[in-house]
Every structure is written in C-alpha cells, then in structure tokens.
C-alpha positions as CSV (number, residue, x, y, z in Angstrom):
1,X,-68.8,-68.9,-55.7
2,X,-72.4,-67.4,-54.6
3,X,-75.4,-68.8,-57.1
4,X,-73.9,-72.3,-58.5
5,X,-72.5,-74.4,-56.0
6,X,-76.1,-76.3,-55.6
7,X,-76.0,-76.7,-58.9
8,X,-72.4,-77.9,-58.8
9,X,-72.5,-80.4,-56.2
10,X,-76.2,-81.6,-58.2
11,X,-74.3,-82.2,-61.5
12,X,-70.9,-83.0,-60.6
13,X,-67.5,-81.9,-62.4
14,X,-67.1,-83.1,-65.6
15,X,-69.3,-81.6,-68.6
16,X,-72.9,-82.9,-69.3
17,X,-74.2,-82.6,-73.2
18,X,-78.2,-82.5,-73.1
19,X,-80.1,-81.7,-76.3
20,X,-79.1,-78.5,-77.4
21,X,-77.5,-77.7,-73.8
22,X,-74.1,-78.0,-72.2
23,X,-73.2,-77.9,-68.4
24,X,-69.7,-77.4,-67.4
25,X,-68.5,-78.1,-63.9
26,X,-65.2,-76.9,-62.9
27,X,-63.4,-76.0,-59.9
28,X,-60.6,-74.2,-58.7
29,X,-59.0,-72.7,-56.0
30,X,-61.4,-71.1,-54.0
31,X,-64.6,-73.5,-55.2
32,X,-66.4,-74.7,-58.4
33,X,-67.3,-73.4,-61.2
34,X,-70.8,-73.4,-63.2
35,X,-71.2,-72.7,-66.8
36,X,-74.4,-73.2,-69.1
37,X,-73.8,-73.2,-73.0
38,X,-76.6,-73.7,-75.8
39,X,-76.5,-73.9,-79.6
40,X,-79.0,-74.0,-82.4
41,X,-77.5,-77.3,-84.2
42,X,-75.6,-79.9,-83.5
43,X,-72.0,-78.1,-84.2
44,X,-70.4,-78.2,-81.2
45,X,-68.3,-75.4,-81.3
46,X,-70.7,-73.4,-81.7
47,X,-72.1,-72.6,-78.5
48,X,-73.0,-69.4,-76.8
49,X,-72.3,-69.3,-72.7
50,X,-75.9,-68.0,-71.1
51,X,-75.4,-69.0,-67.4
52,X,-71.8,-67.9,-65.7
53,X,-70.2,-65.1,-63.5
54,X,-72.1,-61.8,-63.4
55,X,-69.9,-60.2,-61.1
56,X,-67.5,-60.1,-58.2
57,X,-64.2,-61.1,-58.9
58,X,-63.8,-64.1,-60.5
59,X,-62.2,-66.6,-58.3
60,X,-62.7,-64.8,-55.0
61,X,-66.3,-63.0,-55.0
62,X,-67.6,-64.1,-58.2
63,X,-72.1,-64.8,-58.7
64,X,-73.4,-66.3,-61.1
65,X,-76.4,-65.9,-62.7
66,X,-78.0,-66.0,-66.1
67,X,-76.4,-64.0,-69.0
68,X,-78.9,-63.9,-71.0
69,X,-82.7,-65.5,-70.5
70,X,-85.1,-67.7,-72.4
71,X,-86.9,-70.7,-73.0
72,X,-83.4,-72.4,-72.0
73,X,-83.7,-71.5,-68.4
74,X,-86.9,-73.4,-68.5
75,X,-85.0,-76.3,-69.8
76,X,-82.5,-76.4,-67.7
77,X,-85.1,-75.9,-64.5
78,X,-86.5,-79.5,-65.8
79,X,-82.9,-81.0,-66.0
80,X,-82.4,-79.8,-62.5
81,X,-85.6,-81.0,-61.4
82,X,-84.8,-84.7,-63.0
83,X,-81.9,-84.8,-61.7
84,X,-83.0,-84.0,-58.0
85,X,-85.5,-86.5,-58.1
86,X,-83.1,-89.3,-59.9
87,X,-80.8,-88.1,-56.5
88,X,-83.6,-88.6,-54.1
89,X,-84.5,-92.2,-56.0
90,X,-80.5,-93.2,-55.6
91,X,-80.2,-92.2,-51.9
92,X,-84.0,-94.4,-50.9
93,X,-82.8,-96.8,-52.9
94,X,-79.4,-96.9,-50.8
95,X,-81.1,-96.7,-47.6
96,X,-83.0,-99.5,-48.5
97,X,-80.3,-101.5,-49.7
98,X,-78.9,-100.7,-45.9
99,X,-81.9,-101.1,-43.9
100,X,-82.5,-104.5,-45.8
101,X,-78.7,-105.6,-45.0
102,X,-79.7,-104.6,-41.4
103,X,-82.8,-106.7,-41.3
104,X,-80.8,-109.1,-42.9
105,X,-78.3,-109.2,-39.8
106,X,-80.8,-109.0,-37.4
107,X,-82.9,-111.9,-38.5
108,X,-79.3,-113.9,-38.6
109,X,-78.4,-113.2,-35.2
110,X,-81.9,-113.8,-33.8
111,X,-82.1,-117.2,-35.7
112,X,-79.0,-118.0,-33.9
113,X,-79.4,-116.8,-30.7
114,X,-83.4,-118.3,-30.5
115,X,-82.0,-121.4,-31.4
116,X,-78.6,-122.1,-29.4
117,X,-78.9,-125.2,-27.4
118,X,-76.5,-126.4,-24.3
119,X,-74.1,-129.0,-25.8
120,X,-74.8,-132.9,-25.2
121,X,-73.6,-133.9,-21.6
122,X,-73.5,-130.2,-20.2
123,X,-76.5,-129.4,-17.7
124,X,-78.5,-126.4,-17.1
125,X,-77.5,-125.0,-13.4
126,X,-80.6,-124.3,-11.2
C-alpha cells in the first residue's frame, strides 16, 4: 500500500464518522487499506468514496490518492492534524506517567537506603 499507511497506522482499523466524512481502515493480506467517503446529509448510505486506490494493482502495488479534490481534503488535513497532536499529547503524557513512576522508585529506594541502620547489638567493624 504506497500513500496511506501513515494515515492508517494514525487512525487505526475500524471506521471513524466525522461531520459529513467517513474514514475506513482495513487490511488485508499484503497491508491496510485507506478509504475516505463524504456526503451532503446525514443519510448514511449515501456516500461518495474521494480518497482510495489510484492505481497499481490492488492488493499488491496499489497507491492511493485522492479521487476527486475539494474543500474535503482540507478537512480531512485538520482531522489528521488533531489527531497527530492528540498522539503526541497521549505519548508525553505516557512518558510522564513513566518518568514519574521512575522518580517514584527512585526516591523509595533512596529513602530506604539513606536511612538503614545496623540492628541493636551488631557493631560497626573498623
């Protein structure tokens, strides 16, 4: 798959309904597949596919690409661009949650360590 597998691994599989727009992430044998639907109303089944295989073969040398272009290519370049940042929030804020659990771990040990004591009775060797 040449020209959707970013946009693949960004969204997921599954199929992702935004105002007037409709992502659908497949796969199969030889790698995912990326599809971009719009509609005028709110009927469902009536949508028109603009983003999908241009070319190749499908399933072995398939690219994607737009179908047809307009003000939904726009769109969906502020979908992808909320959705990278929302990506890049998750991951700092899972790194944090690590780095905190590390300080965490380090401030137990070193509380323990600083603060171990010979037991009563046993002597310090010189």
């Amino acid at each position: 798959m040449q020209g959707a597998r970013e946009y693949a691994e960004l969204f997921g599989i599954g199929i992702h309904n935004y105002v007037r727009l409709r992502i659908e992430v497949g796969q199969h044998a030889r790698g995912k597949t990326f599809r971009i639907y719009v509609t005028n109303d709110s009927n469902t089944s009536n949508y028109i596919e603009v983003y999908g295989v241009i070319g190749g073969q499908p399933g072995w040398t398939e690219f994607y690409g737009w179908i047809h272009e307009g003000l939904w290519c726009e769109y969906f370049k502020q979908i992808v661009e909320q959705k990278q940042r929302d990506c890049y929030e998750e991951e700092m804020k899972r790194n944090g949650i690590l780095i905190s659990e590390k300080q965490k771990e380090a401030m137990r040990v070193d509380n323990i360590l600083s603060n171990w004591r010979l037991p009563r009775g046993i002597n310090r060797r010189k």
